[in-house]
N, C-alpha and C positions, 0 to 999 in steps of 0.2 A: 050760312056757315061763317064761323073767323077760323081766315085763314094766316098762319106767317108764312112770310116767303122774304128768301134769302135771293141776292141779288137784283135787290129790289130797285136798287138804282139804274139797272141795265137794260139794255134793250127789250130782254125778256120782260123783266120786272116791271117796268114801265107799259108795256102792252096790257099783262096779266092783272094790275092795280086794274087798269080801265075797263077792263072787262069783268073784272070781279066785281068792282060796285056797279055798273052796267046790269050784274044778272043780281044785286041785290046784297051781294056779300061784303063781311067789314074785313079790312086787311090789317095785320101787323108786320111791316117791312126791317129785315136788320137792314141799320146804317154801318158806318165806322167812324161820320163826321159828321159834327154840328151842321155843315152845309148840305150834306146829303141828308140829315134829319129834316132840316126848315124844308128842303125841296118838298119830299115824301107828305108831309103835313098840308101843304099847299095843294096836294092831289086830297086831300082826306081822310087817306091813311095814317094810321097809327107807326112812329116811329121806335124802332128798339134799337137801341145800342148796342155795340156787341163788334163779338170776332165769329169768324167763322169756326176757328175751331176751341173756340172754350165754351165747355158743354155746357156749366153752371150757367151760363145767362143767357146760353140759348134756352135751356130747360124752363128757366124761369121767363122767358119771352112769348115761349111757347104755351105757358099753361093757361087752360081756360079756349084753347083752340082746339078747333074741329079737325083742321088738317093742316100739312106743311107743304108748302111746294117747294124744291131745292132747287134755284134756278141760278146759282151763283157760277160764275165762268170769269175766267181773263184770256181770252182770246189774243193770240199776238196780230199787229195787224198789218198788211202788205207787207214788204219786202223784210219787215222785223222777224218773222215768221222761219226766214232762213237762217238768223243767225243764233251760234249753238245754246244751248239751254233756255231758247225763249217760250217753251211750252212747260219748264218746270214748273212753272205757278198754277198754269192751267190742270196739269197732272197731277199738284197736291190736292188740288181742289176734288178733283175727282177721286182720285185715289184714299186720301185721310177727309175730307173736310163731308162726303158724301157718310162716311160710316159714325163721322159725331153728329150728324143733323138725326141722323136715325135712330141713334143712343138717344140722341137728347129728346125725341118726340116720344122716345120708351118711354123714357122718364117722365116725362109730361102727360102720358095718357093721351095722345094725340092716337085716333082712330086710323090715319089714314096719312101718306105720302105719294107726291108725286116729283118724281125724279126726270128731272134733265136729262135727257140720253140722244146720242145721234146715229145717223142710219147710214154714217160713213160704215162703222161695224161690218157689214153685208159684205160677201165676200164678191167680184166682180162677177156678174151674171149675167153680161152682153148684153141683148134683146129679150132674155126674157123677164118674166116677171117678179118682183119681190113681193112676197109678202113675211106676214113673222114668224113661218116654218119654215122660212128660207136660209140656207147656211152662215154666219159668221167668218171672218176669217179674224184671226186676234193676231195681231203685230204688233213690235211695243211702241208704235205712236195709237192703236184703239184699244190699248190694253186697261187703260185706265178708264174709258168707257165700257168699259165689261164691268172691270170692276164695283164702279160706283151701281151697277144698275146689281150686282149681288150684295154690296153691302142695303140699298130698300131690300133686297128678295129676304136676307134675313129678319127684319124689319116682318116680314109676312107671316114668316116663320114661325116669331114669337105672338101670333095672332092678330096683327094689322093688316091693313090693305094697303097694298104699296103698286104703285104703278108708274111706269116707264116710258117716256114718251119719246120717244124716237124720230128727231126732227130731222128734216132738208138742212141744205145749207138756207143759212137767212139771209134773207135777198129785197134789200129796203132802205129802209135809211137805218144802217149801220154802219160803224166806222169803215169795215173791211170791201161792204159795197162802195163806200164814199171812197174809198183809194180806187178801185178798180172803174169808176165813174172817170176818176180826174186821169186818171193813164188811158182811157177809150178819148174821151175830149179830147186830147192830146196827140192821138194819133197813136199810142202804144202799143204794143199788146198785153193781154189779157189773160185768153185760155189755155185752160190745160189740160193736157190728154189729148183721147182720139176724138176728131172733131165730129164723128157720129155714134159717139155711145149716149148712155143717159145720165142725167143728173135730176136728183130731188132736191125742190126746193120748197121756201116757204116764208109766207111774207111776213114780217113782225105782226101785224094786226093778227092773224093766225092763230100766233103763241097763245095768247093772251084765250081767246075762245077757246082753245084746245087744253089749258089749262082748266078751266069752267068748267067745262064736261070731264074731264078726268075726274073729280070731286065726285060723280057717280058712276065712274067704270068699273065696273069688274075686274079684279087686280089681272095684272099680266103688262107686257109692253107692248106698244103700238105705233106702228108707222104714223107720221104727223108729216103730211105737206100738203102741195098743189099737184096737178097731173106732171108727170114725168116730163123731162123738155130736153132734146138732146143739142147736147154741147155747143155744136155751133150758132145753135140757135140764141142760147141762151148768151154767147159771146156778142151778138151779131144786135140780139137787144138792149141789152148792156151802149152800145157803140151805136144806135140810131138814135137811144135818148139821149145821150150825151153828143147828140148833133153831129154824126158818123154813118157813113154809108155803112160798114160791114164793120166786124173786127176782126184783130188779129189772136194768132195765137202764138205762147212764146214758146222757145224751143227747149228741144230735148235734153240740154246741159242742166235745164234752168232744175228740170223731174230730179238727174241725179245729183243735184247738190242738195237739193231741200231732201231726199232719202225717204224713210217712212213717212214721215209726217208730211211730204206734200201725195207722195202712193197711193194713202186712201181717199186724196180730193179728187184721182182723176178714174176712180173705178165706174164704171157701167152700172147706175142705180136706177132700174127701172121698180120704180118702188110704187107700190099702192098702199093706201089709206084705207080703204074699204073697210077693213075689221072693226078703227076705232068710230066709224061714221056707224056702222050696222050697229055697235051696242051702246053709240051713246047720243045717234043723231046729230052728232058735230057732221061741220060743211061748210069749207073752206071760203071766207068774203072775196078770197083771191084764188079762183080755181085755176086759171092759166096765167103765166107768166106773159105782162106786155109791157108798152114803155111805163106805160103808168104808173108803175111799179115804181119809179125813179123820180115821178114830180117832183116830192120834195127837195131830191137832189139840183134837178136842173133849175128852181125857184132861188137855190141857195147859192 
């Protein structure tokens, strides 16, 4: 297939490029800069110019493709994350820039979308299991992940396949893991919540394969990680690779200042994968979370 894919320079994007010509496919990446053009070219990929939200040159980027993956995000990272309006950008992204990618693959005759989406959504379910009849809870830091995942559903609507990938938190060499590396070094803390509910995660290399197989799913959304790892553990790994007996966690002030938006990072996700693996064969290079996970960090 050719696929575009937006956020192409990102941690997503960059997994998903190497996996897609891995399984054979040709990619066209949006840029916004000469330097993120020459990078993307140097992978093999095709670069496009462009904004995310003007629909004319995405339309025109997109034609002649088979599918779009919309993996465009601005993550705030560490302690940025608390301060007020640093998720606005994140939130247009989702909110406006999800429902021109899906206009503009209208327009382009593109078959088929797959959407960004996270499994923070899930409403806190303890110990038990999630899967994707499991309840939501919408609050206005996941309300823009709802959204985006209705603005593909209408995308469906008008006769494409649109599908929803509902990821972990990503846990690798990304910026957000590389802060919480160098505060574990450090001796800081880390965690947040009850230090035995669950968390879903999911390693960069992951995206990119999970991306692959989307290209023949059967529309709907689906959970995307590694096995379930509860909290402490997940702290504790974090804080051995980074050459630390255990980790900490930070305290209760730190939940009510960050408000909604740090809420749905410490719900109880006991999430399974199972659906999107039964219908599309995907399986995860990184089924459980260990230090390894972090080489690149402690190399760097």
């Amino acid at each position: 297939m050719k696929v575009f894919l937006t956020g192409a320079s990102g941690v997503m994007g960059r997994s998903s490029i190497e996996a897609l010509h891995q399984a054979g496919h040709d990619v066209v990446g949006l840029v916004r800069t000469d330097e993120h053009a020459a990078r993307l070219a140097a992978t093999g990929a095709q670069p496009w110019k462009g904004d995310l939200y003007d629909r004319p040159t995405l339309t025109a980027g997109m034609k002649g493709c088979d599918a779009v993956a919309n993996l465009a995000t601005k993550v705030p990272v560490g302690s940025s994350a608390l301060r007020p309006g640093s998720f606005k950008a994140m939130d247009r992204i989702r909110l406006h820039g999800s429902r021109v990618v899906a206009d503009a693959a209208r327009r382009a005759d593109v078959g088929r979308i797959v959407q960004q989406s996270l499994s923070f959504i899930y409403a806190d379910h303890g110990d038990d299991w999630i899967d994707e009849r499991s309840a939501v809870d919408v609050s206005r830091a996941s309300e823009p992940v709802v959204v985006g995942e209705d603005n593909v559903r209408a995308f469906a609507d008008q006769g494409g396949v649109a599908i929803s990938l509902r990821f972990g938190l990503i846990t690798g060499e990304d910026a957000n893991t590389a802060w919480l590396f160098r505060r574990a070094a450090a001796g800081r803390s880390i965690g947040l919540g009850e230090e035995l509910s669950w968390m879903h995660v999911v390693h960069p290399d992951d995206i990119g394969t999970a991306v692959v197989h989307a290209l023949v799913a059967p529309g709907g959304h689906y959970n995307v990680g590694s096995e379930p790892v509860h909290r402490c553990d997940y702290v504790d790994t974090i804080a051995r690779a980074a050459g630390r007996t255990s980790g900490r966690f930070l305290p209760g002030w730190v939940l009510r200042v960050g408000g909604q938006q740090l809420e749905i990072l410490t719900r109880s996700h006991r999430v399974s994968s199972q659906l999107f693996s039964d219908r599309t064969g995907w399986q995860p290079r990184h089924p459980h979370l260990t230090p390894a996970w972090f080489d690149e960090l402690v190399e760097a």
